[in-house]
C-alpha positions as YAML, in Angstrom:
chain: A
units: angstrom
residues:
- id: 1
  name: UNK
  ca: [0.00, 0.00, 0.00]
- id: 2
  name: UNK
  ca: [2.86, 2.83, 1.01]
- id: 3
  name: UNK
  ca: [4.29, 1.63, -2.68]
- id: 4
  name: UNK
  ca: [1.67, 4.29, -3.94]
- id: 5
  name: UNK
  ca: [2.90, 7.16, -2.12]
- id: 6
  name: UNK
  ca: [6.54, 6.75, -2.91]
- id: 7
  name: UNK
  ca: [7.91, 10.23, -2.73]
- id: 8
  name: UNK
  ca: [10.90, 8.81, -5.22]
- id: 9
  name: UNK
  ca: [7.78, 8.09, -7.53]
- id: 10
  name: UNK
  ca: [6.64, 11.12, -7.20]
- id: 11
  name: UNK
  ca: [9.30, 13.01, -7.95]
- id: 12
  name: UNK
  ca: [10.21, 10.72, -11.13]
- id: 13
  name: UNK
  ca: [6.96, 11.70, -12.21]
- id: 14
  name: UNK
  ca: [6.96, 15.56, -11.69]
- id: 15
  name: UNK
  ca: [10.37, 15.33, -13.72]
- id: 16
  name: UNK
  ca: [9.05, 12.91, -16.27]
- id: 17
  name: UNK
  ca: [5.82, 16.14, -17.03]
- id: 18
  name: UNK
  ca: [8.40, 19.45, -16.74]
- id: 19
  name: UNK
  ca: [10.76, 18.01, -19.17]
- id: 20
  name: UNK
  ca: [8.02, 17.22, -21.83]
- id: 21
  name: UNK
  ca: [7.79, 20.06, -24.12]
- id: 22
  name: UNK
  ca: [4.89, 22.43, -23.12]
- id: 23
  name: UNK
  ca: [4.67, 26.82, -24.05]
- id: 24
  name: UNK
  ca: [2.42, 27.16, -20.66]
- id: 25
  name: UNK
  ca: [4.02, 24.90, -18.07]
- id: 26
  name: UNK
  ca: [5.96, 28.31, -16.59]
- id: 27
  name: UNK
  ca: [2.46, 30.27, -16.42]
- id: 28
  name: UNK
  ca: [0.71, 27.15, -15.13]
- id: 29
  name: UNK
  ca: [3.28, 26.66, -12.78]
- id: 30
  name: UNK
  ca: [3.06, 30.79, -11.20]
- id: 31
  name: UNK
  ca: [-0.76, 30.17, -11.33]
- id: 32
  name: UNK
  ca: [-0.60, 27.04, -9.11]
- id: 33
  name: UNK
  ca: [2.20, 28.73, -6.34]
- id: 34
  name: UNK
  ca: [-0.09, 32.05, -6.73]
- id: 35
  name: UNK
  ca: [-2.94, 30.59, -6.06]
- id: 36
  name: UNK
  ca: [-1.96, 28.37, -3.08]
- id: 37
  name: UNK
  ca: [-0.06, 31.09, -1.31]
- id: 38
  name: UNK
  ca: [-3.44, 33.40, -1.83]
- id: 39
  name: UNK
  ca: [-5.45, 30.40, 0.04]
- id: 40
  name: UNK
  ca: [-2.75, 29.35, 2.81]
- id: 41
  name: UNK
  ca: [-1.82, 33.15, 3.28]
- id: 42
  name: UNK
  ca: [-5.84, 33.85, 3.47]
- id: 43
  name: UNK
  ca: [-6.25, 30.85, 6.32]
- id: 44
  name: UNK
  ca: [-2.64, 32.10, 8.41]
- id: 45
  name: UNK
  ca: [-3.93, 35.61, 8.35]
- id: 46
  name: UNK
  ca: [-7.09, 35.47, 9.80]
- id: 47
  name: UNK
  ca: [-6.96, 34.73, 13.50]
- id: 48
  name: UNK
  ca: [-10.06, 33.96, 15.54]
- id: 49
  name: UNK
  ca: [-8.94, 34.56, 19.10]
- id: 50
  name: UNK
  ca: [-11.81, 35.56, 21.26]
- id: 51
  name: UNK
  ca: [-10.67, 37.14, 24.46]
- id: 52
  name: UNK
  ca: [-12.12, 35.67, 27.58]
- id: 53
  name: UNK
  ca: [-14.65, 38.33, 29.25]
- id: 54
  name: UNK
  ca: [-12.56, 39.18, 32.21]
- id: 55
  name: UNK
  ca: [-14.93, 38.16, 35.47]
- id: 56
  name: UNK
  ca: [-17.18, 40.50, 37.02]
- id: 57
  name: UNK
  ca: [-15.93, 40.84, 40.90]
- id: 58
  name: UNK
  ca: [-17.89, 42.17, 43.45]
- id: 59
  name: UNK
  ca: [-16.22, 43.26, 46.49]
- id: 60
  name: UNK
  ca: [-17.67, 43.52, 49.92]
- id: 61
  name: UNK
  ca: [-16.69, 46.49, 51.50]
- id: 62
  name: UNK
  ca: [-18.41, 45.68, 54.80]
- id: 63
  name: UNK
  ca: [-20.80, 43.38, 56.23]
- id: 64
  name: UNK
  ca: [-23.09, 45.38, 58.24]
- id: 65
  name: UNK
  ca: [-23.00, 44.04, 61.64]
- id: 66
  name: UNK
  ca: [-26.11, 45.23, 62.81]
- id: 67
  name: UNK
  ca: [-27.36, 42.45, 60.49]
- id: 68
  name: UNK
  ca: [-30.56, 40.21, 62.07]
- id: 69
  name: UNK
  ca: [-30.49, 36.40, 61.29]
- id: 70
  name: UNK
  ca: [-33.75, 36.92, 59.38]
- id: 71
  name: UNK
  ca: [-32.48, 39.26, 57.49]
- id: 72
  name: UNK
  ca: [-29.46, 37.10, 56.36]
- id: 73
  name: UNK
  ca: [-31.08, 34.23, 56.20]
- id: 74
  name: UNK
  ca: [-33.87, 36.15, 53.53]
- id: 75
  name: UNK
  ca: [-31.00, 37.24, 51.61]
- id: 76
  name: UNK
  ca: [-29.54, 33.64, 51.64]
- id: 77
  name: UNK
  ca: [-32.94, 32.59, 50.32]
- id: 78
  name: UNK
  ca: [-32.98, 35.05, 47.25]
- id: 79
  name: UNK
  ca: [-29.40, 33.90, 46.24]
- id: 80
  name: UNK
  ca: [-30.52, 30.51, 46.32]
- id: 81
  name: UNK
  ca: [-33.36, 31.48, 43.93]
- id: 82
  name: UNK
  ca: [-31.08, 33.12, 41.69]
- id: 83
  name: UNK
  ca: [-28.81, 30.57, 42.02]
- id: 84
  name: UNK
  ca: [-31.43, 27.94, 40.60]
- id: 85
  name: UNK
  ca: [-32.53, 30.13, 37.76]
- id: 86
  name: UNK
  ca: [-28.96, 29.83, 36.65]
- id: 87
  name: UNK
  ca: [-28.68, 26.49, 36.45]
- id: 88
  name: UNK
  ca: [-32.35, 26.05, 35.02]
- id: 89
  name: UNK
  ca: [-31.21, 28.73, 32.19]
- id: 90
  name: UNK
  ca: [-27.97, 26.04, 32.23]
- id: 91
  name: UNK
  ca: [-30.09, 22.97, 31.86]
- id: 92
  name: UNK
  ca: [-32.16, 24.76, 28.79]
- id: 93
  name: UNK
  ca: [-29.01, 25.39, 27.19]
- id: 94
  name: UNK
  ca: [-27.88, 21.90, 27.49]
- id: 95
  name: UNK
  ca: [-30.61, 20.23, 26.72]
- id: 96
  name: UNK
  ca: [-30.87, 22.73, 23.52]
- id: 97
  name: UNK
  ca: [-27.17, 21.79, 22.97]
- id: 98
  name: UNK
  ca: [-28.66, 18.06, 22.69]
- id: 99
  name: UNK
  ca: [-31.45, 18.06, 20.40]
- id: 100
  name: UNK
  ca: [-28.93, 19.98, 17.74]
- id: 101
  name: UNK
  ca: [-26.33, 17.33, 18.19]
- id: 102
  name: UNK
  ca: [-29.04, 14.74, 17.83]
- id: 103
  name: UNK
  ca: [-30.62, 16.62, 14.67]
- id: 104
  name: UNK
  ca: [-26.89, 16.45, 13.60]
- id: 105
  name: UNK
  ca: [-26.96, 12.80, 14.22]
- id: 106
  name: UNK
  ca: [-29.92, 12.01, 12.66]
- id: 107
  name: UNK
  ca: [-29.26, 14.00, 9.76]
- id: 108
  name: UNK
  ca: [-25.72, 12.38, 8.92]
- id: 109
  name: UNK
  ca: [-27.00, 8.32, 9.76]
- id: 110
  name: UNK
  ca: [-25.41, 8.68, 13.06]
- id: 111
  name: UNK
  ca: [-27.67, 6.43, 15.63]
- id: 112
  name: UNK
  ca: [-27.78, 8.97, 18.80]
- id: 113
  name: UNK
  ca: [-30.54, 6.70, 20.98]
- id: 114
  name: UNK
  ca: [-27.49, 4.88, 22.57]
- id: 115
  name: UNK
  ca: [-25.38, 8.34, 23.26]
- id: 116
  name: UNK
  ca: [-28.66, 9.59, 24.59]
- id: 117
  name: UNK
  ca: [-29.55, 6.46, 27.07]
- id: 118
  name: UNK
  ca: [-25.96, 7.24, 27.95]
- id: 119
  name: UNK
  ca: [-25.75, 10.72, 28.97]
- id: 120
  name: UNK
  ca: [-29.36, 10.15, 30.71]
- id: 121
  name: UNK
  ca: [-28.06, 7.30, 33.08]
- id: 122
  name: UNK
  ca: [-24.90, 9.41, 33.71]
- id: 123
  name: UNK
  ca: [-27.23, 12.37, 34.52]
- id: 124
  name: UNK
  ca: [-29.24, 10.09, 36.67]
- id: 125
  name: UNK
  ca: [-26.01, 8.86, 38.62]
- id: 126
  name: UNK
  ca: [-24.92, 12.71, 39.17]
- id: 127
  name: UNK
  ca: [-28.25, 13.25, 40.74]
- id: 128
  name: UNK
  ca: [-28.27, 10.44, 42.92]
- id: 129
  name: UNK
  ca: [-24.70, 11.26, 44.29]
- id: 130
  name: UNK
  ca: [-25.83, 15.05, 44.64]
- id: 131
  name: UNK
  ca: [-28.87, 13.99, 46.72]
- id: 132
  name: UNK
  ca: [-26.77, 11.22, 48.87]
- id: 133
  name: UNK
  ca: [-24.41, 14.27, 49.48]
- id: 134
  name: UNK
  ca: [-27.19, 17.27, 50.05]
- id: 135
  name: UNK
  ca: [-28.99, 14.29, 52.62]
- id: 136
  name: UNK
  ca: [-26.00, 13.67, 54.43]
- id: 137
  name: UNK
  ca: [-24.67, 17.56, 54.74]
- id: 138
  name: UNK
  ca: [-28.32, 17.68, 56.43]
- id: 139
  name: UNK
  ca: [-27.97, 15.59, 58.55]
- id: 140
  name: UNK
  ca: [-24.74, 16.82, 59.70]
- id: 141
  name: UNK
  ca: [-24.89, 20.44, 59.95]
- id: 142
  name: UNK
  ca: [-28.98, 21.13, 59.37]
- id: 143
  name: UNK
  ca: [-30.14, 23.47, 56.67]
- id: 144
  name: UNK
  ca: [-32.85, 26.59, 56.24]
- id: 145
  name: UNK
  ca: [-36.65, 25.99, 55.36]
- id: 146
  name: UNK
  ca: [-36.77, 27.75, 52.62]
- id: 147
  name: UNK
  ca: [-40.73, 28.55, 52.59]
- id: 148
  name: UNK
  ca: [-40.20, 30.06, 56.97]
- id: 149
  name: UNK
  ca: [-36.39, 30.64, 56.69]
- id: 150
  name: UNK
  ca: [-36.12, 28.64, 60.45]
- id: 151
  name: UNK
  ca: [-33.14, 26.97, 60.91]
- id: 152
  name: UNK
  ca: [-33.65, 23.41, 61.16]
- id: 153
  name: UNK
  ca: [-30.89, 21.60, 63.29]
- id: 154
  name: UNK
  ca: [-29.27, 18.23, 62.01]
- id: 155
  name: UNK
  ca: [-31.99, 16.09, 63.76]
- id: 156
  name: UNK
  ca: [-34.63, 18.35, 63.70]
- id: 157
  name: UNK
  ca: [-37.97, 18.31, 61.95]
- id: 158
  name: UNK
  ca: [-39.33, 21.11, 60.59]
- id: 159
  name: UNK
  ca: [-41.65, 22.38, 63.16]
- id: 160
  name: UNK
  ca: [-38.12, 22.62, 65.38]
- id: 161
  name: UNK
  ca: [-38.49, 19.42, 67.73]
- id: 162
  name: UNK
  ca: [-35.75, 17.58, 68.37]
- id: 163
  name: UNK
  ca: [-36.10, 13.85, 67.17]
- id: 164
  name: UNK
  ca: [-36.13, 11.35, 70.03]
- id: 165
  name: UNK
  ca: [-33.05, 9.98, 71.07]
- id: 166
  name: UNK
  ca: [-31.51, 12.98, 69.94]
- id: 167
  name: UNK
  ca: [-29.48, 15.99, 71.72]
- id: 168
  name: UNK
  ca: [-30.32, 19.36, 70.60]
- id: 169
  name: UNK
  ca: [-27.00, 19.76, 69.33]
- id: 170
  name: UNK
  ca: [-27.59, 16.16, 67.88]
- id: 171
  name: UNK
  ca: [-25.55, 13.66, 69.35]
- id: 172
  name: UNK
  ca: [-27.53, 10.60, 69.97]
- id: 173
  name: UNK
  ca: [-28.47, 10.53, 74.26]
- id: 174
  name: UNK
  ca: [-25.96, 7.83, 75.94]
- id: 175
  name: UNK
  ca: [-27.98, 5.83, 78.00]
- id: 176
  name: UNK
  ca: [-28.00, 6.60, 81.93]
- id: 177
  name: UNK
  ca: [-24.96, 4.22, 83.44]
- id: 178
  name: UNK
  ca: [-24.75, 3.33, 86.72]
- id: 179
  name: UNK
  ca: [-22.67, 1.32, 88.85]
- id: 180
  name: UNK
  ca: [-19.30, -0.56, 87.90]
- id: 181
  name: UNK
  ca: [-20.45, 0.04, 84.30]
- id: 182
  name: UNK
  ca: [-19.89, 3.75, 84.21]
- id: 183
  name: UNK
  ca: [-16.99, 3.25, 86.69]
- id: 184
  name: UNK
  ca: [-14.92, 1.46, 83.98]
- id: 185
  name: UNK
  ca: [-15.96, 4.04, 81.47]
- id: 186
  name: UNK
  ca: [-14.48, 6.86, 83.68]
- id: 187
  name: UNK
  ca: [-11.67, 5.13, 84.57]
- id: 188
  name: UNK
  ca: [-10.85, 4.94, 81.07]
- id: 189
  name: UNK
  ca: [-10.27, 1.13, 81.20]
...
């Protein structure tokens, strides 16, 4: 197979056409360099470099201390709103992003049901590790009811009770020891 793009063949052959006899093999020759130095010089010299947007920073010149917990957790609240239109305006984009590759697909014989089933099980899986993690950073450190904007401890329900067998701070309650029990606890033994 590499016999057919023997640059020694090549080269016999280019030498084999320029010797024969022809009045326009100079012009035809000037035409061909012109012309491919107009279309590689055309591609080198155009340059496509976006600049990045530099970031838009915010800095906080104070906090104001006088501050009430309502008040920050409200504020808290609205960024979390905001924060979940962005990543619904995200998800439309994505999911635009999608269909035209797919359109792309279909249009060009390429079967996209597989990539799809795909990316939809790997979406799944990202969910289900996002909720394991949300449930368990709940139950560690408590979050905010977003509809009241109470703090709800780690073992708290949402009216604010503490769940039975629980500490307010929650640490499960140690059973009341008494006798040579709790001795050999204290002693460390």
């Amino acid at each position: 197979m590499f016999r057919l793009f023997n640059p020694a063949v090549a080269v016999r052959d280019f030498r084999e056409v320029w010797v024969q006899e022809n009045p326009h093999r100079l012009r035809i020759l000037l035409l061909s360099g012109a012309a491919t130095f107009a279309i590689f010089g055309t591609m080198f010299g155009e340059s496509h470099l976006i600049q990045p947007r530099p970031p838009e920073v915010t800095y906080i010149t104070s906090y104001q201390g006088e501050r009430s917990d309502a008040e920050i957790i409200a504020e808290n609240i609205a960024n979390q709103r905001e924060k979940n239109e962005r990543f619904a305006e995200a998800d439309a984009r994505r999911e635009a992003a999608r269909q035209a590759y797919e359109a792309v697909g279909s249009a060009t014989g390429v079967d996209t049901d597989e990539a799809r089933a795909e990316g939809e099980a790997e979406r799944r899986q990202y969910e289900r590790d996002l909720a394991e993690a949300r449930a368990r950073a709940i139950s560690r450190w408590g979050t905010i009811d977003p509809e009241t904007g109470a703090i709800v401890g780690p073992n708290q329900t949402e009216s604010g009770q503490t769940e039975p067998g629980q500490t307010a701070s929650g640490q499960a309650e140690a059973p009341a020891r008494n006798g040579p029990e709790q001795a050999v606890i204290d002693a460390g033994e």
